[in-house]
Short mmCIF file of the C-alpha atoms (twelve columns), coordinates in Angstrom:
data_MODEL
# 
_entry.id   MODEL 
# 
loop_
_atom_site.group_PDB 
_atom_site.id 
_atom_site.type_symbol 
_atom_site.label_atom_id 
_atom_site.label_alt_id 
_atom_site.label_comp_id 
_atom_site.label_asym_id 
_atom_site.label_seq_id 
_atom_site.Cartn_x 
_atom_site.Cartn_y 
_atom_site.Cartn_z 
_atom_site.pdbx_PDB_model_num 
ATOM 1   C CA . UNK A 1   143.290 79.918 146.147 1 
ATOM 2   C CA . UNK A 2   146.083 78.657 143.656 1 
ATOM 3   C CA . UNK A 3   144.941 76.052 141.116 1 
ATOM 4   C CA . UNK A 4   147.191 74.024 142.616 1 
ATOM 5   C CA . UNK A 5   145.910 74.373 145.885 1 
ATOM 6   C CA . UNK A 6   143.562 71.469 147.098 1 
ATOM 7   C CA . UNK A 7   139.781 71.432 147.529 1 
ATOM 8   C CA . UNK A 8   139.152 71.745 151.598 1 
ATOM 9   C CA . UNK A 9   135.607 71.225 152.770 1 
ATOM 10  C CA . UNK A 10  134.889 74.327 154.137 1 
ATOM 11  C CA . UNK A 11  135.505 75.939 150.553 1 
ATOM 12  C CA . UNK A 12  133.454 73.310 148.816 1 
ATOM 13  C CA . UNK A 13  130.548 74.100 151.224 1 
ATOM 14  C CA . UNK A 14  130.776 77.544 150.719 1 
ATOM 15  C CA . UNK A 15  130.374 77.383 147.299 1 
ATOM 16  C CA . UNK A 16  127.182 75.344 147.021 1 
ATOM 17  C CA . UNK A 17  125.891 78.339 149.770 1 
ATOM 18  C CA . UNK A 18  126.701 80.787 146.625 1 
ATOM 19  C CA . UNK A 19  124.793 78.247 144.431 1 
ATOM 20  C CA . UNK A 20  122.400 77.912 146.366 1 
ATOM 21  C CA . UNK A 21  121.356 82.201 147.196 1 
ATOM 22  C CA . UNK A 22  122.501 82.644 143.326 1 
ATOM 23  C CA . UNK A 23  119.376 80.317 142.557 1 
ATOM 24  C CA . UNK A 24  117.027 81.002 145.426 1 
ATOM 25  C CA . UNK A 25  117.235 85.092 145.133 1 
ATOM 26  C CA . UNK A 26  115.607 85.709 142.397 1 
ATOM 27  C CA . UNK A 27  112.555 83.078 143.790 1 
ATOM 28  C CA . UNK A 28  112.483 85.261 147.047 1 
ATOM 29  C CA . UNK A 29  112.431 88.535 145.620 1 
ATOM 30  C CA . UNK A 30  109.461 87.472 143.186 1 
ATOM 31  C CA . UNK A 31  107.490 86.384 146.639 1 
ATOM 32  C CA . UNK A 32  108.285 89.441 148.099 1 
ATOM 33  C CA . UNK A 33  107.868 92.025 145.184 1 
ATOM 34  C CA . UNK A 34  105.206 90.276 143.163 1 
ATOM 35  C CA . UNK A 35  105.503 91.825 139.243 1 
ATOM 36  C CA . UNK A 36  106.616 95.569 140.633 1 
ATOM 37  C CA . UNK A 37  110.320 95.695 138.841 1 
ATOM 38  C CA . UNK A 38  109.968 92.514 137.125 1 
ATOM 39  C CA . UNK A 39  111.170 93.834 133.175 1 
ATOM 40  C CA . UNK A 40  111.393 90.040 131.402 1 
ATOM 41  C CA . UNK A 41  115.125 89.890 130.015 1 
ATOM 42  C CA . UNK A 42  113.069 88.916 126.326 1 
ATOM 43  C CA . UNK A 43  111.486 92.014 126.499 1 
ATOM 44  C CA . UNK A 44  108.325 89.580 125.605 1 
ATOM 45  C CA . UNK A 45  110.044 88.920 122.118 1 
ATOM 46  C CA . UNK A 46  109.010 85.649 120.471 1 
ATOM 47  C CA . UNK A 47  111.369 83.066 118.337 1 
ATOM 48  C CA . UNK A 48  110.739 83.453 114.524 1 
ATOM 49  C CA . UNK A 49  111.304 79.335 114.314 1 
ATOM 50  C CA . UNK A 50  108.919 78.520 116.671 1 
ATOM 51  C CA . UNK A 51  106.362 81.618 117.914 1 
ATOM 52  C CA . UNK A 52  107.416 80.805 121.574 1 
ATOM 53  C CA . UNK A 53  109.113 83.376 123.835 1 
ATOM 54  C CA . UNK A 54  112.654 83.268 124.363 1 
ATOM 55  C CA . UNK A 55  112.972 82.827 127.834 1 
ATOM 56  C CA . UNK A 56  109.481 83.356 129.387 1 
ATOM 57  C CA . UNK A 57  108.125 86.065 131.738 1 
ATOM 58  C CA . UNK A 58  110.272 84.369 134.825 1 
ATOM 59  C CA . UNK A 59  113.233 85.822 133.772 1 
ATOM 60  C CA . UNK A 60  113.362 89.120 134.427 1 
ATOM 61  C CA . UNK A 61  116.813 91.946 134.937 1 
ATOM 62  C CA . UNK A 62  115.493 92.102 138.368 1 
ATOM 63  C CA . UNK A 63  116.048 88.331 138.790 1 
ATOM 64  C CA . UNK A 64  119.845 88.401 137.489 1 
ATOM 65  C CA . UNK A 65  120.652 91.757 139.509 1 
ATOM 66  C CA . UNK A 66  119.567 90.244 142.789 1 
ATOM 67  C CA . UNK A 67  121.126 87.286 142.091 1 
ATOM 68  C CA . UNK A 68  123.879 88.948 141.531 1 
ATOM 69  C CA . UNK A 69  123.964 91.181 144.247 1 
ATOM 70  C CA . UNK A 70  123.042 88.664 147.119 1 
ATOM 71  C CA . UNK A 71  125.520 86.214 145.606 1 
ATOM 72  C CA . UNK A 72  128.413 89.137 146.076 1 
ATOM 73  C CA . UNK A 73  127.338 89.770 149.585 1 
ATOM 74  C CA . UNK A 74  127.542 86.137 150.616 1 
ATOM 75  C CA . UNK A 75  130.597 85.835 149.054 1 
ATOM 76  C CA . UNK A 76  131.794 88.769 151.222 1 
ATOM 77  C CA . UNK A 77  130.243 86.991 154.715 1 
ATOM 78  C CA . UNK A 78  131.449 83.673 153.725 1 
ATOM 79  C CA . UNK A 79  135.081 85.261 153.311 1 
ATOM 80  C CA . UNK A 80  135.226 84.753 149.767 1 
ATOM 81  C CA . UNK A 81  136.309 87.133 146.962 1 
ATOM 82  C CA . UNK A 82  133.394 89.198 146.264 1 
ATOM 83  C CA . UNK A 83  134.042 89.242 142.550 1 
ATOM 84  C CA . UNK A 84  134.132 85.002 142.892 1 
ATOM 85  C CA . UNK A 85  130.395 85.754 144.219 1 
ATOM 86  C CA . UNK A 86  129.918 87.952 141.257 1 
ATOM 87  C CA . UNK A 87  131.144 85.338 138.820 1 
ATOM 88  C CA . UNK A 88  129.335 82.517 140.279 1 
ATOM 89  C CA . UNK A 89  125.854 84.130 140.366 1 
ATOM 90  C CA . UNK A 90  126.697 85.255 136.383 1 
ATOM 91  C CA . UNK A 91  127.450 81.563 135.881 1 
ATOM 92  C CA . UNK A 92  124.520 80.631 137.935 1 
ATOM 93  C CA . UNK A 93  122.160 82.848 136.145 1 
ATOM 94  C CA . UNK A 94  123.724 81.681 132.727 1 
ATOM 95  C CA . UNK A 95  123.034 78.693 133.295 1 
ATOM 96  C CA . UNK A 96  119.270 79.225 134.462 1 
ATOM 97  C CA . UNK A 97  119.181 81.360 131.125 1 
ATOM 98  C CA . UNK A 98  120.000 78.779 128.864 1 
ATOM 99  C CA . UNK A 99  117.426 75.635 130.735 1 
ATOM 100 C CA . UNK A 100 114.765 78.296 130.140 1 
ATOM 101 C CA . UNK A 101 115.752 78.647 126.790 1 
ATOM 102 C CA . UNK A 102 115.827 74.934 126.092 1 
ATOM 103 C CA . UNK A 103 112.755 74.391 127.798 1 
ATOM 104 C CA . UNK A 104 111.076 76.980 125.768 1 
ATOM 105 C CA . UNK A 105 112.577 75.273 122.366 1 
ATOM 106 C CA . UNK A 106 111.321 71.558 123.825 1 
ATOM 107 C CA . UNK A 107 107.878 73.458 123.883 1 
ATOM 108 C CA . UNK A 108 107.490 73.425 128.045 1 
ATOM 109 C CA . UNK A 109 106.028 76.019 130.048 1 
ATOM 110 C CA . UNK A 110 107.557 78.520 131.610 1 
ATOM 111 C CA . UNK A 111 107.861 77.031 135.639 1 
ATOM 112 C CA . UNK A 112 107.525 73.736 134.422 1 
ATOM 113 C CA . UNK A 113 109.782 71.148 136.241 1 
ATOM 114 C CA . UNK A 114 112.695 69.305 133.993 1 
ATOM 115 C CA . UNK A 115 114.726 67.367 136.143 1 
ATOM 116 C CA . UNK A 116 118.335 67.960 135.209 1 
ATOM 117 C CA . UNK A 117 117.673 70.367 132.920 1 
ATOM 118 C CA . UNK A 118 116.840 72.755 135.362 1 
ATOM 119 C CA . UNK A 119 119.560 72.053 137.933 1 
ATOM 120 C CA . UNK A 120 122.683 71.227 136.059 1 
ATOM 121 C CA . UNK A 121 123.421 74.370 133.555 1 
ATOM 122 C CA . UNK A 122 122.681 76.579 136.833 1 
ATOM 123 C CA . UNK A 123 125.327 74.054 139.084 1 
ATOM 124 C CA . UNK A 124 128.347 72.946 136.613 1 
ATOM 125 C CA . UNK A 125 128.818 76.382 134.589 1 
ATOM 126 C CA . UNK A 126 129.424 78.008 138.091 1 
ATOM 127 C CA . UNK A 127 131.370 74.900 139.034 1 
ATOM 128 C CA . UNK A 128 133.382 74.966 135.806 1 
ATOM 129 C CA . UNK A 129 134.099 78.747 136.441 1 
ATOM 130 C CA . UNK A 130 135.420 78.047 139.763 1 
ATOM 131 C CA . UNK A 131 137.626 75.125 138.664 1 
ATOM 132 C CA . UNK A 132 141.166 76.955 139.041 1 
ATOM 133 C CA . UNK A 133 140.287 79.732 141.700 1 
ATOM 134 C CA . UNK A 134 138.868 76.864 144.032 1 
ATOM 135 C CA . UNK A 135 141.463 73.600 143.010 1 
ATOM 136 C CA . UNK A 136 137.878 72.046 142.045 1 
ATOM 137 C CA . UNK A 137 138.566 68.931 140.194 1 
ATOM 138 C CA . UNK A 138 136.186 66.824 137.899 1 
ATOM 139 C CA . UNK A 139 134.908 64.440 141.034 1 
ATOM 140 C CA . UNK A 140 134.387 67.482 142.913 1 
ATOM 141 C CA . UNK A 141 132.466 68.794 140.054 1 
ATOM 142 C CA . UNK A 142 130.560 66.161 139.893 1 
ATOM 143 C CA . UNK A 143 129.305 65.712 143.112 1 
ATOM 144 C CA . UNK A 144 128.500 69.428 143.459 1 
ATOM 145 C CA . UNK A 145 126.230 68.784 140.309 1 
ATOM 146 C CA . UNK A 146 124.240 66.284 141.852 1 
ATOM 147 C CA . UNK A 147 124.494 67.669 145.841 1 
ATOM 148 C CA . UNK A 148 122.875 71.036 143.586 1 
ATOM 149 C CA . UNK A 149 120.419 69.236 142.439 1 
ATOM 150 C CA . UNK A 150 119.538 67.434 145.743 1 
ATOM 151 C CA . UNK A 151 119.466 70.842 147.858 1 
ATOM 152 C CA . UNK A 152 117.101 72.526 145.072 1 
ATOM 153 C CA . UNK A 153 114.722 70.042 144.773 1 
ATOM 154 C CA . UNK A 154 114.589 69.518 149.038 1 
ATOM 155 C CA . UNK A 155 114.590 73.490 149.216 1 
ATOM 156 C CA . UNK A 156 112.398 74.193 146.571 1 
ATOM 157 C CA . UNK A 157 109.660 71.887 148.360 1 
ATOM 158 C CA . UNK A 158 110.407 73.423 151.622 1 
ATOM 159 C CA . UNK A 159 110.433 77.108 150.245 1 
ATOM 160 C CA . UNK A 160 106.665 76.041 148.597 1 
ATOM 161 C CA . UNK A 161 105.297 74.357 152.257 1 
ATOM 162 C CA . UNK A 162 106.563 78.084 153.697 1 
ATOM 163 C CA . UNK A 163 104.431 79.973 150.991 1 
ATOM 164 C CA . UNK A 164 107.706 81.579 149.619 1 
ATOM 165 C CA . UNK A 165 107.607 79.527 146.182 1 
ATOM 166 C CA . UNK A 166 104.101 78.869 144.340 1 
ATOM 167 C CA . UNK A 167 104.821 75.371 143.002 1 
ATOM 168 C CA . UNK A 168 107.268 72.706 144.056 1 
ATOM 169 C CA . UNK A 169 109.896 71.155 142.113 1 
# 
C-alpha cells in the first residue's frame, strides 16, 4: 500500500494478527519443545557493569527464527507481503530484545512481568516499521500500542489457564 494510501480496518487488524503470532510463537514453541533447540541469543554471557546476563535464558535463536517464520507465513494467509511479515516479526522480536535487556539492567528476572515495558518495544517498533507500507498514522499507532498490550495481557492469561504458558502476565 502507498504511504499515501489510507489505513482500512481490515489492514489494521491484520497487522495486530502479525503482532500478535510474532509474540506468541516463540511462547508456543517453548511449550511444545521444552529446552531441545533452545541456544540463548547471549550465549549465557554476563554484563561487565553489572554481572547480570544480557538477555536471559528466554531468548533463544530458536525463539526469533520461529517468530520469524510463523510471522512470514501469516503474512502470506492474511494476503500480506511476506517480507512485511518478515519485517514485522524482526521488529517484533527487536523490540522483545531490548525489554529483556532493560529488564535485565533494572535488575528483574528473566519472565518477570513489567507492564509497558514488556508490550510496547515489541508493538510500536513493528508499528513504526509499518508506518509508510500500511498509511499507519500516529493515532493509529497509538491505539495499536495499547490494543497490543490489551490482547497480550488477555492472551497471555488465557494461553496460562490452557497450560500453554507457565505464568500469566
Amino acid at each position: 500500500m502507498p504511504a499515501t494510501a489510507m489505513l482500512v480496518p481490515e489492514d489494521f487488524a491484520r497487522l495486530m494478527l502479525l503482532l500478535l503470532v510474532a509474540n506468541g510463537a516463540p511462547v508456543l514453541l517453548h511449550r511444545w519443545l521444552g529446552a531441545r533447540g533452545a541456544w540463548p541469543l547471549d550465549g549465557g554471557r554476563t554484563s561487565p557493569v553489572d554481572g547480570r546476563r544480557w538477555l536471559g535464558p528466554s531468548k533463544t535463536w530458536r525463539g526469533v527464527a520461529a517468530a520469524l517464520v510463523a510471522t512470514m507465513l501469516m503474512a502470506w494467509l492474511v494476503s500480506l507481503p511476506v517480507m512485511l511479515g518478515f519485517w514485522i516479526g524482526l521488529a517484533a522480536m527487536a523490540g522483545d530484545l531490548l525489554s529483556s535487556l532493560l529488564k535485565r539492567r533494572l535488575g528483574l528476572a528473566s519472565g518477570a512481568m513489567a507492564l509497558g515495558l514488556d508490550q510496547i518495544p515489541e508493538s510500536l517498533l513493528p508499528l513504526l516499521l509499518a508506518r509508510d507500507s500500511l498509511g499507519l498514522g500516529v493515532a493509529a499507532i497509538a491505539a495499536g500500542v495499547l490494543l497490543f498490550l490489551v490482547l497480550e495481557l488477555a492472551l497471555s492469561r488465557l494461553l496460562f489457564r490452557l497450560r500453554l504458558r507457565e505464568r500469566p502476565y
